[in-house]
N, C-alpha and C positions, 0 to 999 in steps of 0.2 A: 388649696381652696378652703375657706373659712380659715376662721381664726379664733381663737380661745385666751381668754388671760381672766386672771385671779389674782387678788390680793387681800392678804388678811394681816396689819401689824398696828402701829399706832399712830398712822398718820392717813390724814383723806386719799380713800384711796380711789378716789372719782379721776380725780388728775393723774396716776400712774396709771390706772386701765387705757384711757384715753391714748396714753402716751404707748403705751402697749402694745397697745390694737394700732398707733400709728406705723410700728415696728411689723406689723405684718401686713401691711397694705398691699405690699409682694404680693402675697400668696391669691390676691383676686377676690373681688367683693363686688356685691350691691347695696346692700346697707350693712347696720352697726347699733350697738347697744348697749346699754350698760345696768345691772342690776344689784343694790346694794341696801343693805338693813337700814330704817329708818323708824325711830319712834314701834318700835315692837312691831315693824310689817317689813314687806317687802316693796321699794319700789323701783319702779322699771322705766327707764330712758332710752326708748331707739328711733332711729330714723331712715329713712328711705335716702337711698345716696351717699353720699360719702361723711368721712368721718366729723370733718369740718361741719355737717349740718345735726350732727348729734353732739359735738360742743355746744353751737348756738341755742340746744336746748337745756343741756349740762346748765349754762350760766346763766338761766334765766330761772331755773330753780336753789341750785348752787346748794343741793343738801349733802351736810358734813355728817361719815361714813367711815367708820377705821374695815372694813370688810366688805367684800363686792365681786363679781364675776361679769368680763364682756366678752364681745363677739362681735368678728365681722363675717359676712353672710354672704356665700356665694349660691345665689338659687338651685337649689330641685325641684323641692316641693311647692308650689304656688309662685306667682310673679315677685318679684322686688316691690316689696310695700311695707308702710308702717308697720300694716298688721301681722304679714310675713316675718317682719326681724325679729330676731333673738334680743335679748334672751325671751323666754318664755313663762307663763305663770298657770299652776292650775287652777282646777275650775274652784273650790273650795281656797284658794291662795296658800297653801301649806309648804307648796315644792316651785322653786324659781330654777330654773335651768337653761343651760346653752351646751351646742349640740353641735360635733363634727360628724359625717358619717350621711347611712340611712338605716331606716326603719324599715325594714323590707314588708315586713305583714302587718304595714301599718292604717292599711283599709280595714284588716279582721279585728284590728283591738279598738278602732274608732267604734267600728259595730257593736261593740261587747260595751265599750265606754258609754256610748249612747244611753245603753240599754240600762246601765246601770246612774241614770241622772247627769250623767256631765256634757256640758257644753262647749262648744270652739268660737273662737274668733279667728281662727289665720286657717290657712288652708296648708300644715306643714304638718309634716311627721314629728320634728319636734314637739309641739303643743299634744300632742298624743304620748308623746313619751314622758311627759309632763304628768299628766295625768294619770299613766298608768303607777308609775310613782305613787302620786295620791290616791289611784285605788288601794296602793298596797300598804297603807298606814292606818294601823290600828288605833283610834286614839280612845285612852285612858283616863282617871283621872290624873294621873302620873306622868300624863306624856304621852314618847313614841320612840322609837329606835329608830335614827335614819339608814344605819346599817342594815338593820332588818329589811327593810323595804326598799333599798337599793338591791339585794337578793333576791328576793323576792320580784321585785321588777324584771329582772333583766332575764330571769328564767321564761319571761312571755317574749322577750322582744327578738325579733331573728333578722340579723344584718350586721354591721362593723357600726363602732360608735365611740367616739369618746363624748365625756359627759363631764360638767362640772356643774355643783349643784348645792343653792342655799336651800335650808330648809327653816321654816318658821319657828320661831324658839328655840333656835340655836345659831345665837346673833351671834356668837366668839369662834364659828369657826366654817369653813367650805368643805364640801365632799368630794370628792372626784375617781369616775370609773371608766377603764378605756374596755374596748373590744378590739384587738388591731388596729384602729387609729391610732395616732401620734398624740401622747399626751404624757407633759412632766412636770414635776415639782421643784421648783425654785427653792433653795434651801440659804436661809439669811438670818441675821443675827437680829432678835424681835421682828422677824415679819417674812411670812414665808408666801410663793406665788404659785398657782399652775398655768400652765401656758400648752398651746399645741406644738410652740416652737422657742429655742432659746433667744432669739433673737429678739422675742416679746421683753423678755426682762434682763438682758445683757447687763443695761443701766446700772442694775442695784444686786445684779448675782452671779458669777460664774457658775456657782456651785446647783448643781439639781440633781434628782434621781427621775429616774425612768420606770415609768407604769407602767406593768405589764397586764396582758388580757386580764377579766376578773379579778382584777387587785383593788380594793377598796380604800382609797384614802382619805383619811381623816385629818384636816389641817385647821389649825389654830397659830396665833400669831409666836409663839414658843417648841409647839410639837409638831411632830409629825408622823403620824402612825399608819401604815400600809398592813392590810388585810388579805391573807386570800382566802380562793373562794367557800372555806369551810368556816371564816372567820377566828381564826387564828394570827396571827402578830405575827409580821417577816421583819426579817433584817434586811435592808437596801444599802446597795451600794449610793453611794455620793461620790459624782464626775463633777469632773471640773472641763469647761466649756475650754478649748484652742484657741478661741480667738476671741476677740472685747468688742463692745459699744464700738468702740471708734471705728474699727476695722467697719461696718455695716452703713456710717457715716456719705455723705455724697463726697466729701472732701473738696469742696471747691465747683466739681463739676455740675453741668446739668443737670444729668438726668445718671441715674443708675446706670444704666445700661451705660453710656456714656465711659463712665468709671470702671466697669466691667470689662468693656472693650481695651481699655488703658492698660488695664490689669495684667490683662494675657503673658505678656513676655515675662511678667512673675510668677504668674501662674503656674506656667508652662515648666518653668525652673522645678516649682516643687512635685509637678509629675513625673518629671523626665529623671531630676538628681537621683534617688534613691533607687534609680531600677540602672543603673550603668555603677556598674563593678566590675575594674581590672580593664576598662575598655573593651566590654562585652555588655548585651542587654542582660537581666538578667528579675529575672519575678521570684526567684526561690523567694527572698524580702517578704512576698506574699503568700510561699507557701507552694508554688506552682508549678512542682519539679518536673523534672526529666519524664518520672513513669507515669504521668497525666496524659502528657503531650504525645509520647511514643503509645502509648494504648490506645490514644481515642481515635476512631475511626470517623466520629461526625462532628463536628461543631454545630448547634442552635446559638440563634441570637437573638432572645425574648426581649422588648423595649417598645418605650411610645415616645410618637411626635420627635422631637431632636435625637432623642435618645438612640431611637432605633435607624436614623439617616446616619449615626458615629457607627451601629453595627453595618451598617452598608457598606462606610466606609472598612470597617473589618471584613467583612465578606471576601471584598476584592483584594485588600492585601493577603490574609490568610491562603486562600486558594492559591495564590499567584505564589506565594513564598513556600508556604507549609504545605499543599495540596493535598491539603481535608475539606473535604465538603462541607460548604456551610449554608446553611439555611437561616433565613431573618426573620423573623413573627414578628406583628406588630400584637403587643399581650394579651390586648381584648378578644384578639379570634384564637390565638394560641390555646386560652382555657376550655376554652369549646370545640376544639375541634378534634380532641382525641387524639393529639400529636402522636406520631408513631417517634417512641425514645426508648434505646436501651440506656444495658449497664455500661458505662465505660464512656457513654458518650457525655460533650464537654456541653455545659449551658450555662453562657455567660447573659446575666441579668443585669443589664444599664438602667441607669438610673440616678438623677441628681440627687433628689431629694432619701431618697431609700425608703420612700414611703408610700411610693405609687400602688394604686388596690390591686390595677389588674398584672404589673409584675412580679407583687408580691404571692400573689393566687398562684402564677405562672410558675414562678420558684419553688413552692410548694408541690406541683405538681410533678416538676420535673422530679426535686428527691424523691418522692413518690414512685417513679418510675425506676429509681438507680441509677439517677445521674450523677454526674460533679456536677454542681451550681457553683457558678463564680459571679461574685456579685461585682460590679464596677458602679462605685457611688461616691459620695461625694461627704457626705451627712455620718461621722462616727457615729456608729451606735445605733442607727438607724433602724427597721424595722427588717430590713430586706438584709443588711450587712449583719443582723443578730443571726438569722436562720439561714444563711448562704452557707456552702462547707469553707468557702476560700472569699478573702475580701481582699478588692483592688483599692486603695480610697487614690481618687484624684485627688482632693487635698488642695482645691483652689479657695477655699475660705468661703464666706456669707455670699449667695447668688442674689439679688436682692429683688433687679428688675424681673417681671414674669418669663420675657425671654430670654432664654439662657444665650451665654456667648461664652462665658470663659469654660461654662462648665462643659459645653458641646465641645470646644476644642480641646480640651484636656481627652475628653473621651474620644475623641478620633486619634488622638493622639497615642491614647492607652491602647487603642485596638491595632493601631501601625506598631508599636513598639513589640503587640503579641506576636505579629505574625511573622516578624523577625524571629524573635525569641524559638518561636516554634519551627518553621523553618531551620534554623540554625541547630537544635537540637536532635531534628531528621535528617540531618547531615545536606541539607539542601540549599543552606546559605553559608559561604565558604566565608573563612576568617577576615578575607580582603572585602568580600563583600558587605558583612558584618562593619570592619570599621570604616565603614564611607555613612551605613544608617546610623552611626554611632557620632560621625562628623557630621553629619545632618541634624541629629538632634542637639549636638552644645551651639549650633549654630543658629536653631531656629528661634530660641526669643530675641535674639539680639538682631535677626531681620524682621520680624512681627515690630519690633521697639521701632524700627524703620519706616515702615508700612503705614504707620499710624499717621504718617504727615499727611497720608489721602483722606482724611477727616475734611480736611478745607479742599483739598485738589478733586473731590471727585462729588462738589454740589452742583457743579453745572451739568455734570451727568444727573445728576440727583432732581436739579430741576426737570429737565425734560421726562423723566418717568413719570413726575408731578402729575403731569399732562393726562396723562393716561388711564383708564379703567383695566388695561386687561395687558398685564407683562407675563413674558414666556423665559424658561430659565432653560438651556438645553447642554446636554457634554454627554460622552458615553464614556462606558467603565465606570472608573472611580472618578471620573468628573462628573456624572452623572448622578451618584449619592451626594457630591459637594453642590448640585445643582439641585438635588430635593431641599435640603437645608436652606440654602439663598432664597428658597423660594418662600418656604414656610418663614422664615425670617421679613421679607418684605408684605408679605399677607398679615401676616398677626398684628405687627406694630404701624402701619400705615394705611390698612384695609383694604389697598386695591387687590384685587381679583390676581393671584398668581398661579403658573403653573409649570412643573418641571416636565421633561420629558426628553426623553433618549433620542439623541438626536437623528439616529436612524430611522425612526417608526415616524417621524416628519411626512414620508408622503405617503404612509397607511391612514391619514385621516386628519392629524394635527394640521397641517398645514393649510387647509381651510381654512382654519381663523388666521392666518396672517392678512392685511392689508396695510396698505399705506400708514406709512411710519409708526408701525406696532414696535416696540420696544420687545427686543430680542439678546437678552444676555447670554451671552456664548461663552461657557466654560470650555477650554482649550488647553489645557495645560499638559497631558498625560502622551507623552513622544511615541507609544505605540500605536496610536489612534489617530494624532495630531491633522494629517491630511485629511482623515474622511470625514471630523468635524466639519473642517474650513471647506469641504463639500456642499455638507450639509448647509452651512450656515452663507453658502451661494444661495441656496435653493431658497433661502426666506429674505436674502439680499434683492433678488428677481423678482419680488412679488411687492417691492416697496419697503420693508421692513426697517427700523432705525435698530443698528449692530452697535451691542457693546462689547467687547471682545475682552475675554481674561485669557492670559497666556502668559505665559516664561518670558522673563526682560531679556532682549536682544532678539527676538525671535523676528521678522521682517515679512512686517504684512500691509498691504494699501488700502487706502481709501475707497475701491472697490470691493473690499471685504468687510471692511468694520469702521464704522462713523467714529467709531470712539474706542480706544482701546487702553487697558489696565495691565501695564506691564506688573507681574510681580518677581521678587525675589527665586530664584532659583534651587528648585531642593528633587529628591528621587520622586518617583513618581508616589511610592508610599507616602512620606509625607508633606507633596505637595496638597493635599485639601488643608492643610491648616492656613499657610500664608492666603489662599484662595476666600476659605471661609470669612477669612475676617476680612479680606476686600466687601466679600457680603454683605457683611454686618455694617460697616460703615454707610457702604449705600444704601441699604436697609433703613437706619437708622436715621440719614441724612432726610432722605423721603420724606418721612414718620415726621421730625421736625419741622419739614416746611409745610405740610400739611395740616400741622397744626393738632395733631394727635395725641394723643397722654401714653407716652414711650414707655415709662413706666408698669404701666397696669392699662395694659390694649383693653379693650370690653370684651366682657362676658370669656376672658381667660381668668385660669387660674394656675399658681406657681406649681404647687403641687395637689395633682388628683387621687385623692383619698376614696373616692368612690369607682363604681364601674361608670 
């Protein structure tokens, strides 16, 4: 959510913000801005809506700028409006700033701001934080230190925040301070950027460094100087980004997601290669040996939205392989609710981005307690992968569209490959049985690469959900976590009304809402279960219901059972949700198209949630 980009070197850099901030339209927005030195001030270009309408204002003034900072804006604070977008100015115009994060007491400092002459236009926490800035500027006849008063400031402000920020008379260079938000420095030969994400400036830099809490940076189109918070000079490391521009490109396709979905069988390759040594699973690679696994008595699985439907998926393999208890938090209630955790017990933190607030809080809590935290992300380097004890990285590359596909399948993936691994190390998954999950996984991108032909074969199913306001996703077990994910996959990017459920608890209430030709996806895949589904899924056949049935190819079912059915590829029941899921995603996806939807950037989503 939001998005951050800077640039200071020798060329306009009106047209790279722009370009910039198109590089994160991912991450979910309502409007966009842009703010850059002019003629000894500051001036400010945003607009309500998308980025294309803060061009058309860009070119109608067309001021030439070597220094600037933009932002795209996903609401907290006040509605999506002009007055709303970033960047921001205060009230005396001294301090221009854009703002990921919140401002948690930021009612107590408008009060205090009031009191002391200053004025608002927007109804945001940024514009406050703007301003307390310019409370805290002494001016001279010599000037002002904006170091000073970036310290100054942030000792009033209580919340996460990353911050990038021009100050007036000092047209040669940008400031920039994070709080746990995601915020870095582009590092380039005459002209250096900050961004919340690399993917802002891929274009013109592999090379950046990573802000940490209270680090103060000081950037000019030659230097680059980092602070902390005593004001002392650090030495930062300089990463170099994996993967390029192109890689983040649509390449031909559609839509993002589109290309994501494509991806998968590559994807899949660089999760699954590095964790199979000798023709066994194997995570030591990551650090995850034997006395983790034999010591811990509990598994937790802290995660949101997709994230936590991949620990579902873990839940049910772990128990069933490993027979540790496991429990799934969704992160927001996790922080709150006093989890009972010892020492010894395993807390694996999912996560694409490695940046999410309330997993990251959750991670935090758990070392706290005297866990193992094992992070499973996606993003090196990441916020969540710095402070975990043990990092899984899936390693699928740039996620680009807001909902994830490849990254969800990688981590359902990582979590079936655990509960192998851990099993097999409690002596409870025997060597034969081991290399059959071991021939299931060299085999599984090369039936995903297969799968993909249902792109075209499965829009006449796609049309008929068209139809409809309200589809039901239903499977029990681990069809049942593959059936929360389809479901949230078809809600997000197509907005009809979805919902999963177990398909036992049918005639505890659900089955009320079925009537005539209600679209009913029947997840069926899982052979321990397989009959009481095909029960179940009578019981919503009897009331009218239109069946779309997922099951194992060869499996022999009629026209009495399922209107339509979606044979897939054959794998263990561990990891049958991957082939499964991305039937999902397709029909999902198909939906979303004919609908007429922006697949891309669904509304009022965003890629990654930096706040609670």
């Amino acid at each position: 959510m939001c998005g951050i980009v800077g640039y200071i070197g020798e060329e306009n850099c009106a047209n790279k913000l722009i370009e910039g901030l198109k590089r994160l339209e991912y991450r979910g927005y309502d409007s966009a801005g842009i703010a850059l030195f002019y003629n000894e001030d500051i001036e400010v270009i945003k607009s309500n809506g998308r980025i294309s309408a803060l061009e058309e204002k860009w070119n109608e003034c067309g001021i030439d700028s070597c220094c600037g900072i933009g932002h795209t804006r996903w609401a907290t604070h006040g509605k999506p409006s002009d007055f709303n977008a970033h960047p921001h100015k205060s009230s005396r115009g001294l301090v221009t700033l854009v703002h990921n994060g919140i401002i948690e007491n930021y009612a107590e400092l408008k009060s205090d701001l009031v009191g002391e002459g200053y004025t608002f236009l927007s109804e945001t926490d940024t514009e406050i934080a703007a301003n307390v800035l310019d409370s805290s500027i002494s001016l001279d006849g010599e000037g002002f230190d904006p170091k000073a008063a970036i310290r100054k400031a942030i000792k009033r402000f209580r919340g996460y925040y990353a911050l990038g920020m021009l100050f007036k008379g000092y047209e040669d260079r940008i400031f920039a301070i994070k709080k746990e938000n995601p915020l870095i420095i582009g590092v380039n030969k005459g002209s250096n950027f900050i961004a919340s994400d690399i993917s802002a400036i891929l274009k013109w830099t592999k090379d950046y460094i990573i802000l940490g809490t209270d680090e103060i940076a000081e950037i000019t189109k030659d230097t680059i100087t980092v602070y902390d918070e005593n004001g002392d000079v650090m030495k930062k490391e300089i990463k170099t980004a994996d993967w390029d521009y192109e890689a983040a490109e649509k390449g031909g396709y559609a839509h993002f997601m589109l290309k994501e979905i494509c991806e998968q069988p590559n994807t899949l390759k660089n999760t699954i290669s590095p964790r199979i040594e000798s023709g066994i699973i194997d995570f030591a690679v990551d650090g995850l040996n034997g006395d983790y696994i034999k010591n811990a008595k509990r598994v937790r699985v802290v995660a949101c939205g997709s994230a936590m439907h991949a620990g579902f998926v873990g839940k049910s393999a772990i128990e069933k392989l490993a027979r540790i208890p496991v429990e799934v938090d969704i992160a927001s209630e996790f922080r709150y609710a006093d989890p009972i955790i010892e020492k010894g017990d395993l807390v694996f933190i999912i996560s694409q981005s490695g940046e999410t607030a309330d997993s990251l809080a959750a991670l935090r809590m758990a070392k706290d307690k005297g866990a193992l935290t094992v992070a499973v992300v996606n993003v090196v380097a990441s916020s969540i992968a710095r402070e975990a004890d043990l990092v899984i990285y899936t390693r699928v590359g740039p996620e680009i569209a807001v909902a994830t596909t490849k990254a969800y399948s990688a981590q359902a993936t990582v979590m079936g490959m655990l509960a192998v691994y851990m099993g097999y190390l409690k002596g409870l998954v025997s060597d034969k049985e081991m290399k059959m999950y071991v021939d299931d996984l060299i085999a599984l991108p090369d039936a995903i690469d297969k799968l993909l032909d249902f792109v075209s074969s499965l829009k006449p199913v796609s049309a008929r959900i068209c139809e409809h306001h309200d589809v039901f996703y239903i499977g029990r077990g681990i069809d049942y976590s593959v059936s929360m994910e389809g479901s949230l996959k078809l809600k997000e990017i197509s907005y009809i009304h979805s919902e999963a459920y177990a398909a036992g608890e049918l005639k505890h209430g659900t089955i009320s809402l079925i009537t005539e030709e209600t679209p009913i996806i029947a997840v069926a895949t899982s052979d321990a279960v397989f009959e009481k589904t095909i029960s179940n899924i009578k019981e919503t056949k009897a009331r009218g219901a239109y069946i779309i049935l997922m099951c194992k190819e060869g499996v022999n079912v009629g026209k009495d059972i399922a209107d339509e059915i979606i044979s897939l590829p054959v794998f263990s029941d561990i990891f049958m949700p991957i082939p499964t899921v991305v039937a999902c995603q397709i029909l999902s996806y198909n939906v979303a198209v004919m609908r007429g939807c922006d697949v891309d950037k669904p509304r009022n989503l965003a890629k990654s949630v930096t706040v609670e």
